[in-house]
C-alpha positions in Angstrom: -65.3 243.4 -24.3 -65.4 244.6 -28.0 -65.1 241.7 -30.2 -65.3 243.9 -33.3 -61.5 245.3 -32.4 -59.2 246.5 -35.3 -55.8 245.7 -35.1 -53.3 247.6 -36.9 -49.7 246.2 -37.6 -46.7 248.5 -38.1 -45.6 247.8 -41.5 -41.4 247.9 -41.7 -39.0 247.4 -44.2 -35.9 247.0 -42.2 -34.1 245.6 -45.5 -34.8 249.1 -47.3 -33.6 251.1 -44.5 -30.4 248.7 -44.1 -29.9 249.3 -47.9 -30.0 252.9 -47.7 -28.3 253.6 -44.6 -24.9 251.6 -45.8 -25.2 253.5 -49.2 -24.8 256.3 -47.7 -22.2 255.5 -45.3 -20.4 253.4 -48.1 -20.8 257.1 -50.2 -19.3 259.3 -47.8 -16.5 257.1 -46.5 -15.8 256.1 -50.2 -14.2 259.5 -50.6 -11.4 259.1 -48.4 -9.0 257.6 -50.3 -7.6 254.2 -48.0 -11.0 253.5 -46.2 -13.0 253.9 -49.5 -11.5 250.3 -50.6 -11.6 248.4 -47.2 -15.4 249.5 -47.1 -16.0 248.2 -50.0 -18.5 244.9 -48.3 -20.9 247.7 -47.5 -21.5 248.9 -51.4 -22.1 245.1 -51.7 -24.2 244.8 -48.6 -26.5 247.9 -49.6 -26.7 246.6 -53.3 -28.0 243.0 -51.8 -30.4 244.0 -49.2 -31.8 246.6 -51.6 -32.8 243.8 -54.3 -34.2 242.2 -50.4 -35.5 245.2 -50.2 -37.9 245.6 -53.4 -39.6 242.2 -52.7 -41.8 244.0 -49.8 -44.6 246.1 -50.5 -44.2 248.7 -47.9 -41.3 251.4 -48.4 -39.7 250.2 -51.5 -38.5 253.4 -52.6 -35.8 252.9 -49.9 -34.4 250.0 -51.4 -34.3 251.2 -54.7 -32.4 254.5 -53.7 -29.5 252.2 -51.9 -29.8 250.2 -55.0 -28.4 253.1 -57.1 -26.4 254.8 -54.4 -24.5 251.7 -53.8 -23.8 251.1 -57.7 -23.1 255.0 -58.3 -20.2 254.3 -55.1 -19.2 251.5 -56.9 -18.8 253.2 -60.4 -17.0 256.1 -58.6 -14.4 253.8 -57.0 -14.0 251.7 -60.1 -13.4 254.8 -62.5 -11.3 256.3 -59.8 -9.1 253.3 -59.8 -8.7 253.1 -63.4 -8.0 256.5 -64.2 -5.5 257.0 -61.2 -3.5 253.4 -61.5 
């Protein structure tokens, strides 16, 4: 048996891909107008794991993309409210 053996481990940032894949869902349901507000956990979910996110080495860029997509839904919803209330 080979003693000298590499072993490779997968390298995952699961906190990235959370992060980006609620940014995105928060953005596209954010546009309806009754489901954009009870969503809202998921703009703060993305925003959190993003900043969870940037303290890996591996796949960062993830996290900082639901970083701004869930602040750019926030903003949206925020001006939105303000300028139609």
């Amino acid at each position: 048996m080979n003693k000298d053996a590499i072993v490779m481990e997968k390298q995952t940032n699961a906190a990235a891909t959370v992060s980006f894949s609620n940014a995105i869902l928060g953005l596209i349901l954010s546009f309806i107008p009754i489901i954009g507000w009870i969503i809202a956990p998921i703009w703060v979910i993305a925003i959190l794991f993003g900043m969870v996110g940037l303290t890996k080495n591996y796949n960062r860029r993830l996290a900082v993309y639901g970083i701004v997509i869930g602040l750019f839904t926030f903003a949206y919803k925020i001006l939105l409210h303000q300028l139609f209330s």
